[in-house]
N, C-alpha and C positions, 0 to 999 in steps of 0.2 A: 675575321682574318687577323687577329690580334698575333698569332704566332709569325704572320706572315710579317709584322710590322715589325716585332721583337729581331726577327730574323735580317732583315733589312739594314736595323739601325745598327745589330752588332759587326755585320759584316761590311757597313760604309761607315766610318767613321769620319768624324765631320770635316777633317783637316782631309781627308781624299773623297771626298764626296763626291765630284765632278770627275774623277775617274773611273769609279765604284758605277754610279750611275750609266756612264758612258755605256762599260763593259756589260751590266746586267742588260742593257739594251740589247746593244748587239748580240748577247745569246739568248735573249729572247725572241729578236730577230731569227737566227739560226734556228732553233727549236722550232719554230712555225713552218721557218721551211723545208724541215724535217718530215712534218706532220704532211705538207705540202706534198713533198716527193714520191716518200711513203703513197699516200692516197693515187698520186698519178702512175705512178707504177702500177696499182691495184687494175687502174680500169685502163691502163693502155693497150692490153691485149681486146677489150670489145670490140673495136673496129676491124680487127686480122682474126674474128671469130668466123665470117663468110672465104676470108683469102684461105681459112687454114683447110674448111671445107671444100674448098674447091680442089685445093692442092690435094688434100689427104681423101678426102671423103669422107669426113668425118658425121657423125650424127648429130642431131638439136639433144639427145641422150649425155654422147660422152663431149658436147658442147660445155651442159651445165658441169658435167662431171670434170672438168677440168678448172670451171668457174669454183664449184662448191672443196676443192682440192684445198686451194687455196684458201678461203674464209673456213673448213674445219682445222686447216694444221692453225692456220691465225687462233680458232679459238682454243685449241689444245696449248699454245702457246702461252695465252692469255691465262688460261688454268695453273700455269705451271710456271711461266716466271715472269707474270704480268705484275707482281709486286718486287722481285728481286729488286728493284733499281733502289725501295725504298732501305734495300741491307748494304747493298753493296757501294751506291750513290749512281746518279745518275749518267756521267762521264762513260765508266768501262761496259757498263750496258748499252748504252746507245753505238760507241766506237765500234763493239764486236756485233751487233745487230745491222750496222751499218757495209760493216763487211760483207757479210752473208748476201745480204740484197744486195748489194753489185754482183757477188759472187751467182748469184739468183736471175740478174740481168745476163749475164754471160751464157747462162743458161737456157737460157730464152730464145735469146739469139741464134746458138747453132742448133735448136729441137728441128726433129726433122720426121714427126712423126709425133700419135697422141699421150706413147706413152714417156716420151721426154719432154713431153710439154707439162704432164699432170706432175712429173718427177722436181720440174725448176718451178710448177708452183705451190710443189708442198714447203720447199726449202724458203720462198719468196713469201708465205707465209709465218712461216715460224721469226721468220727477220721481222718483219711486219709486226708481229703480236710482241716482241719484248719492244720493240723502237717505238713503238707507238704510246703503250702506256710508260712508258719511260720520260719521251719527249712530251707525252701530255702532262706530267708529273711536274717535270722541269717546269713548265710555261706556268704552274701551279705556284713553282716556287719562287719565280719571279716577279712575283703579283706585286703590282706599285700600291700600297695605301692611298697613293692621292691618286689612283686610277683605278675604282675597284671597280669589279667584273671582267675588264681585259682579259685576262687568262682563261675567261672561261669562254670569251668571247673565241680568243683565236681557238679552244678545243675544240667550236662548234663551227665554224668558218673555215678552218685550213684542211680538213676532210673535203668536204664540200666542192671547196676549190680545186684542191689537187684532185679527184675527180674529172672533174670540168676540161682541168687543164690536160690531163692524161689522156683524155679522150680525145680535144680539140685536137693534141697535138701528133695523135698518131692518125685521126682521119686524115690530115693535111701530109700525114708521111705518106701514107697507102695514095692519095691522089699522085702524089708529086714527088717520093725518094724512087729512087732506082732498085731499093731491097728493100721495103718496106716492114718487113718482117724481122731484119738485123737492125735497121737504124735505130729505130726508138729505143730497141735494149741499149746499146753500144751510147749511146746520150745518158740515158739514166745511170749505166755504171760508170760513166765519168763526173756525173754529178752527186754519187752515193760514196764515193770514193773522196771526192773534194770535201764532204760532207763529213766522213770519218774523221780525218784530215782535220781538219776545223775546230770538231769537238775538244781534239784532244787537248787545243791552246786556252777553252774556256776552264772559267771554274769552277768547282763541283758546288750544288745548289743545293744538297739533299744531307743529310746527318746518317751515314752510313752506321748499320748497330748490328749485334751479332744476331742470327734466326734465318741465315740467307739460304741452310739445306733445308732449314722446317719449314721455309717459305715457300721451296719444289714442290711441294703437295699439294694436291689437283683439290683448292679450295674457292670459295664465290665469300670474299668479307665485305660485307656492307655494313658500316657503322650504322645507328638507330637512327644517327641526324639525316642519315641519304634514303636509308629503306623507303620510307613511308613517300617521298616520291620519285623514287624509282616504281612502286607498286604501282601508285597511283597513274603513271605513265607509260606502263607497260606494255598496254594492249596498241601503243598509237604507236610505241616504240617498234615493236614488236610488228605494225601495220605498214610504218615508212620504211623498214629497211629490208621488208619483202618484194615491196613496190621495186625497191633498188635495185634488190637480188633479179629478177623476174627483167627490168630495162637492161639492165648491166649484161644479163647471159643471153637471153631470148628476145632485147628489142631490135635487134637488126633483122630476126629472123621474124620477128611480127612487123615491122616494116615492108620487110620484102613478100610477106603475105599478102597485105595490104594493098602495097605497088609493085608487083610483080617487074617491073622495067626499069624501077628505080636504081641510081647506083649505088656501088657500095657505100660512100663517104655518107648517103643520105641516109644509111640503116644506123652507122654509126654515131651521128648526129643526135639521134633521137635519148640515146646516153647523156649526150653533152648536155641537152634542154634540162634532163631532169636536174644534173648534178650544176649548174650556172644558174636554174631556179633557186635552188637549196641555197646557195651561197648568195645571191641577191636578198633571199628571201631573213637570213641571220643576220643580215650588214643591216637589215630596213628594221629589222624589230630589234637591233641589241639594245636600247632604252625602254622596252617594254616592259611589261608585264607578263610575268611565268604564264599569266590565263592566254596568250598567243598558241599556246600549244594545244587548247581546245579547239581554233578556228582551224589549227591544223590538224586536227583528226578529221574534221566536218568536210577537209577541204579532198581529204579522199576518197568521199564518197561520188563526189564529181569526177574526180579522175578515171574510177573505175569506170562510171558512166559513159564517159570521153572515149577511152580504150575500146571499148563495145560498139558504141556507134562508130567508129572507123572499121571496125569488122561487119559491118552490117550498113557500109555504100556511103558513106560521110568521110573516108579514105581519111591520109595522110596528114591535114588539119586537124581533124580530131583525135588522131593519135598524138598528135605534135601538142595539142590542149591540152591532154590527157598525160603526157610527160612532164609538161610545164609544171599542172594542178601537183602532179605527184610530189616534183620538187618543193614547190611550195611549204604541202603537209610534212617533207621531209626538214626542210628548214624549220620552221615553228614548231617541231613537236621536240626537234632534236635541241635547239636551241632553249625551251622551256625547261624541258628535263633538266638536262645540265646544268643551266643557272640553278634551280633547286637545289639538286643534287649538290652543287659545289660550295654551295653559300656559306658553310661552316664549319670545314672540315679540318679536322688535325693533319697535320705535315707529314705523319706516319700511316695516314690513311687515305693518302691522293691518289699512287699508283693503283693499289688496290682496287679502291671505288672505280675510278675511271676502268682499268681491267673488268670487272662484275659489268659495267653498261656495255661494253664493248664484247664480250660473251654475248650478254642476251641480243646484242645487234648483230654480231656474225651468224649467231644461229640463227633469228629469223631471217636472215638473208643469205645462206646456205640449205639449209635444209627445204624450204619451201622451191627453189630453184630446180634442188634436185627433183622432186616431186612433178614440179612442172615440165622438165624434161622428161622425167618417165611419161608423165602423160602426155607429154607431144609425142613422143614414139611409138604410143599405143592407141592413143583416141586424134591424135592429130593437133596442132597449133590453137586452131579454132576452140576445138575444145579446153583444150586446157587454158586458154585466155579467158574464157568464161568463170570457170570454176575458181581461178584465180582472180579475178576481177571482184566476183563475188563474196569471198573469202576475205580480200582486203577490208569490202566494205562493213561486213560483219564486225571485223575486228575494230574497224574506227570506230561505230556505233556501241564497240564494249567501252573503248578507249574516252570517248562523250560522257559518257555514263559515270565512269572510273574519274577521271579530271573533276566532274561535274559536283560528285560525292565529296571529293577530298576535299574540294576548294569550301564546300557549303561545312564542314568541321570544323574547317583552320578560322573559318566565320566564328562560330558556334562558341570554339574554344576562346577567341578573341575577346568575345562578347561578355562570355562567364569570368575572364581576367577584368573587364574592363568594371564588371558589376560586383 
């Protein structure tokens, strides 16, 4: 992170040091809870996934399709100006992304039917895909030398949480607001707004440089320093944010499979488990070892397990085990990755990089959702929780194998330096 130090010292000079430091704090601060908001916005519609069916009659089909609306326009977003912020700077990217998503929440708010809900979540997405590798970019660039990994810390934590928190916070609407389906929007767009608001007073973190149209071109840049474990993580990558997808669109509706008498707040819940594991599970291992990402493929092969046996008379506890496990694998695989992946990267290659992992995470968590919904509409719940259950665990057992190879090279190669 030598750039990032170089960076640091030329823009705190010693005679304002205590000012300089202050300020990088505090939009470091901001930036997280960016990341933070962003994510809770994501899944605050899972709990008004039953309300909106009951009101509209909507399908567990055009359920996911409303889920998967949102994570493809996020990853078209990501394709196409998930690296801008590193041309333009970070500031006016995030301000006018920030717009949108309130604009997105407003959205939300007055839908009154599926296909105004799918319409505020393609636009809640494309907000989403530029704010996010933007604000992961920022917290990039504010990496403290005497606090190294931080920044890659909050990349892997402030998802997680805002999750968590998006959930908690809209199942507690739907118990207990009076419009449970306006409030949350109408919260969010006043905290995405204050948030615009905000950015504008910080300062720009990033070396804006010309290529900001050749940047628009629907590209995946992964420097050589990231590839090799991005590959190597792939399939567990690839394994937890299906799990996500699959909780996030269809666990209220496998809850209420499950406990048929149960209420809403409890289908919604079963969201919050995974996404408040994940983020317990990034706080407990940020001193680790990137080999944590192994225990977390392994550890979805139990969750699959979990899932199953509460479809087959082990009810409601074993789906709730089976959320938790999932979180779990979703914190350690995602938290391994990413430290890898970020350990050395150049300052014109942060949005990028994070953009390329955040593709391959939208899509395995869009496209397998939709699939699941197709096959709930045609083979029913039951089945499609099986096939998918199965499928995960395939993928972690590639994902064991994949970790298991890389790590026995980086030995190998160690060894041959050392000799």
């Amino acid at each position: 992170m030598s750039g990032v130090t170089s960076d640091a010292t030329a823009r705190c000079p010693y005679y304002a040091a205590r000012t300089c430091t202050a300020n990088r704090a505090a939009s470091f601060t901001l930036d997280t809870s960016i990341l933070v908001a962003l994510l809770a916005a994501s899944s605050a519609p899972t709990p008004l996934y039953p309300v909106y069916q009951d009101q509209w009659g909507l399908t567990a089909l055009t359920i996911t399709v409303v889920f998967s609306a949102y994570s493809l326009t996020l990853l078209v977003a990501l394709l196409t100006v998930g690296a801008l912020s590193d041309h333009l700077g970070r500031r006016p990217v995030l301000v006018s992304a920030l717009v949108l998503e309130a604009a997105s929440m407003l959205l939300l708010a007055s839908a009154d039917g599926a296909g105004p809900l799918i319409a505020a979540r393609i636009l809640q997405g494309a907000a989403t895909g530029a704010a996010t590798s933007a604000a992961g970019a920022a917290l990039l660039d504010l990496e403290d030398p005497r606090r190294p990994g931080r920044s890659a810390l909050a990349n892997s934590i402030a998802p997680v949480a805002g999750m968590a928190a998006g959930v908690l916070a809209s199942t507690l609407l739907v118990r207990f607001a009076p419009a449970p389906t306006v409030t949350v929007y109408v919260l969010l767009t006043a905290l995405f707004a204050a948030q615009a608001i905000a950015v504008t007073f910080t300062p720009e973190t990033a070396h804006p440089h010309a290529g900001a149209l050749r940047s628009l071109r629907p590209q995946l840049a992964v420097p050589p320093s990231a590839r090799r474990a991005l590959l190597a993580a792939g399939a567990g990558v690839v394994a937890i944010w299906a799990l996500g997808g699959f909780y996030s669109s269809l666990g209220p509706a496998l809850v209420h499979l499950v406990a048929p008498h149960a209420p809403h707040p409890v289908g919604g819940m079963v969201f919050f488990t995974v996404s408040a594991a994940a983020a317990l599970t990034v706080w407990t291992l940020r001193r680790t070892a990137p080999l944590a990402a192994t225990g977390g493929a392994l550890a979805v092969i139990p969750s699959a397990a979990l899932s199953l046996l509460g479809l087959h008379g082990a009810g409601l506890p074993a789906v709730y085990g089976g959320a938790a496990l999932a979180g779990i694998a979703f914190g350690a695989v995602s938290q391994g990755a990413l430290r890898v992946m970020l350990a050395s990267l150049d300052e014109r290659d942060r949005a990028a990089t994070l953009a390329a992992y955040y593709v391959l995470s939208y899509l395995s968590m869009s496209l397998p959702a939709i699939a699941a919904g197709a096959a709930t509409q045609n083979f029913g719940l039951r089945t499609a929780s099986h096939a998918y259950a199965v499928a995960a665990a395939l993928l972690a057992v590639a994902a064991v194998a994949a970790l298991t190879a890389s790590r026995r090279k980086a030995l190998h190669t160690t060894d041959d330096h050392l000799h």
